[in-house]
DOGUDREN-861776 format. One record per residue (C-alpha): x, y, z; residue in three letters. Coordinates in steps of 0.02 Angstrom, whole numbers, padded with zeros to 5 digits, always signed. Each point is the difference from the previous one (the first is absolute). Layout:
XYZALA...
end
This chain:
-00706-00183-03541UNK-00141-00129-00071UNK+00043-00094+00150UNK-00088+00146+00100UNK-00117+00040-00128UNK-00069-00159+00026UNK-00012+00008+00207UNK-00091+00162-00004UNK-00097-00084-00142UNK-00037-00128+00107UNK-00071+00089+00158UNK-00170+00046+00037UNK-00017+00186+00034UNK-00054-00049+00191UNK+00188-00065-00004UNK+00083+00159-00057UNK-00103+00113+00120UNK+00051-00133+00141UNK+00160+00029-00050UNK+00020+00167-00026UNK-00071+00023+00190UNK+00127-00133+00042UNK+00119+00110-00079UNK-00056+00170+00066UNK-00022-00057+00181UNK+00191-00075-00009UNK+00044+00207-00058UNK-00101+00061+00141UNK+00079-00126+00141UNK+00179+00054-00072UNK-00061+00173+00030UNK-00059+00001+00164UNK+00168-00089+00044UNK+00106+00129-00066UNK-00101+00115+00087UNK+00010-00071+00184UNK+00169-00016-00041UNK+00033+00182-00034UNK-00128+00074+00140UNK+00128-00115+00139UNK+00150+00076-00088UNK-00090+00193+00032UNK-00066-00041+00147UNK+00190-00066+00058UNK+00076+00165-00072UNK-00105+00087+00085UNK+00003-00062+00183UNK+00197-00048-00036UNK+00127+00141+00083UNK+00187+00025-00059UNK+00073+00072+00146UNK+00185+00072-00066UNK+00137+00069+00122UNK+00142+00101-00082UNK+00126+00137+00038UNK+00023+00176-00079UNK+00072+00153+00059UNK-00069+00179+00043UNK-00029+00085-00162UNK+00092+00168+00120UNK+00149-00117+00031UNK+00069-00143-00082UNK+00086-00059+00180UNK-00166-00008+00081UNK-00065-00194-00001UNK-00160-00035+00002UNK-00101-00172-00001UNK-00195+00015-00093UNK-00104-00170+00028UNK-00160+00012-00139UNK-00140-00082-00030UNK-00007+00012-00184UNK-00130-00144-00023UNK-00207+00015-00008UNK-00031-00107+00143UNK+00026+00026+00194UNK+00142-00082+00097UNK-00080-00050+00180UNK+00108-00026+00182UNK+00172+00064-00077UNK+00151-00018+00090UNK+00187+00021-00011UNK+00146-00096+00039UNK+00190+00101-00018UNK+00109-00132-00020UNK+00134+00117-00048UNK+00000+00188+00057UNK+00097+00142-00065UNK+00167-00011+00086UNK+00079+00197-00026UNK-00136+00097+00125UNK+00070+00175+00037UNK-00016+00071+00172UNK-00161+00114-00041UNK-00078-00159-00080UNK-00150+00006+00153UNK-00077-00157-00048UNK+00064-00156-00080UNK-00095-00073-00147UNK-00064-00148+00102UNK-00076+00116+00105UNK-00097+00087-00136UNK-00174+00011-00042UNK-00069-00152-00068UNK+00158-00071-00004UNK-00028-00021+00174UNK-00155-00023+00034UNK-00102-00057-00163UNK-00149+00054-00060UNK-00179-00071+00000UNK-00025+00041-00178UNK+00101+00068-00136UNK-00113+00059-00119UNK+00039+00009-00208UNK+00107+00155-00057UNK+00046+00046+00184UNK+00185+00029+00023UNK+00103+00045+00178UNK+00168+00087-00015UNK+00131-00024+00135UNK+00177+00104+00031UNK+00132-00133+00030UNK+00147+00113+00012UNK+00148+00095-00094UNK+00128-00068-00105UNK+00095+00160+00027UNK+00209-00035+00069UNK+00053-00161-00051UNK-00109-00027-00150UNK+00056-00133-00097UNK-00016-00142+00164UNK-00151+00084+00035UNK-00074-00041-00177UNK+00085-00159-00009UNK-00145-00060+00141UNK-00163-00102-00006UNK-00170-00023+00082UNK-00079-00146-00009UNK-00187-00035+00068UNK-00136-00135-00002UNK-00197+00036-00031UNK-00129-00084+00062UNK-00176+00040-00043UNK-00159-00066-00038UNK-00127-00010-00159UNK-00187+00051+00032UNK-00045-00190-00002UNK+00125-00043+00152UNK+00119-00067-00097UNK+00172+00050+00049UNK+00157+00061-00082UNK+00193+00052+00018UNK+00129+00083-00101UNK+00163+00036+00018UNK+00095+00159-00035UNK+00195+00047-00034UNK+00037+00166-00009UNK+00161+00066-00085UNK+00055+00181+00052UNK+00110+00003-00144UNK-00138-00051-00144UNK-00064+00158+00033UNK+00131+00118-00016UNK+00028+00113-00146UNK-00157+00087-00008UNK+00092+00138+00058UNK-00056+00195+00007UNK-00051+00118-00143UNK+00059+00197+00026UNK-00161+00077+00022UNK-00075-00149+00005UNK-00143-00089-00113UNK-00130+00011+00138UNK-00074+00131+00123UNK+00099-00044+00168UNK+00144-00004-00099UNK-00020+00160-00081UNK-00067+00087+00178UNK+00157-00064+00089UNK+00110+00075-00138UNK-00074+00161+00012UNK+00035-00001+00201UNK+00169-00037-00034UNK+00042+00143-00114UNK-00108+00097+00115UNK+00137-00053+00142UNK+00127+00041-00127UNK-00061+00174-00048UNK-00035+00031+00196UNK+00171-00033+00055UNK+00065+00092-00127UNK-00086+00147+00053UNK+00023-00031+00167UNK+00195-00017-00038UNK-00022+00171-00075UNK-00070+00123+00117UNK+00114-00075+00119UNK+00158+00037-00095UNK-00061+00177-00030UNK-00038+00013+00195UNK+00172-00053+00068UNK
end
């Protein structure tokens, strides 16, 4: 403590406002570090997309497959395109179109902007169910960043990671509930319709 006493003793006040600047300019050069630092990590968030691909099923049905790719990042994915490397190998006849021949799946898109989302029927897992769900799809992304720099990901899709949401009697949400109704409507109806036929005969 003396020690120090006597080096502050021993400066001129021109020294300690020297080195108080000294000091405060070393503060603001930290500062202005941290802050370019933290503007490229916003400005990176912000121009970086997270493009996620995933299954679920239709909230009406729980055989009814469905693949969703999202953009659930803040920045914009530019020249995407698709590669299946594995497709969906339980089609039914009425299946029209294969996933590979689906939307951007086939043919890309220019720009896939943040929070946009496509929605694609793959098929049923109706009749043989278990070797159905027991399938994969497996694609490769490639995209690029706003400043040309490109990008790929890879993506394994599990039919059977997804089962078990299963279907709530009405139902927690408004297609659900509508396509309840309709089928106690069809009950009721054919009821009826049983009916006035018996008391026709």
């Amino acid at each position: 403590m003396d020690q120090i006493k006597c080096f502050l003793d021993s400066m001129s006040t021109s020294d300690i406002i020297n080195s108080v600047v000294a000091l405060a300019a070393i503060g603001t050069i930290i500062l202005t570090i941290m802050m370019i630092r933290e503007s490229k990590l916003m400005r990176k968030f912000y121009t970086t997309p997270d493009i996620n691909i995933f299954l679920e099923f239709a909230e009406a049905s729980p055989t009814l497959l469905f693949i969703v790719i999202e953009n659930s990042g803040a920045g914009t994915a530019i020249d995407v395109k698709f590669e299946l490397i594995k497709d969906y190998n339980f089609y039914n006849d009425f299946d029209t179109l294969k996933l590979g021949n689906k939307g951007i799946i086939k043919n890309g898109v220019r720009n896939f902007y943040p929070k946009q989302k496509f929605r694609y029927f793959i098929s049923s897992l109706d009749g043989d169910f278990e070797e159905k769900s027991s399938d994969s799809i497996k694609l490769k992304l490639n995209y690029k960043l706003e400043n040309g720099k490109e990008n790929s990901k890879f993506y394994e899709l599990y039919i059977e990671e997804y089962l078990g949401g299963g279907m709530f009697t009405p139902g927690d949400t408004h297609i659900r509930q509508i396509s309840y109704r309709l089928e106690q409507i069809q009950k009721d109806f054919n009821k009826i319709t049983s009916i006035i036929v018996s008391e026709n005969k």
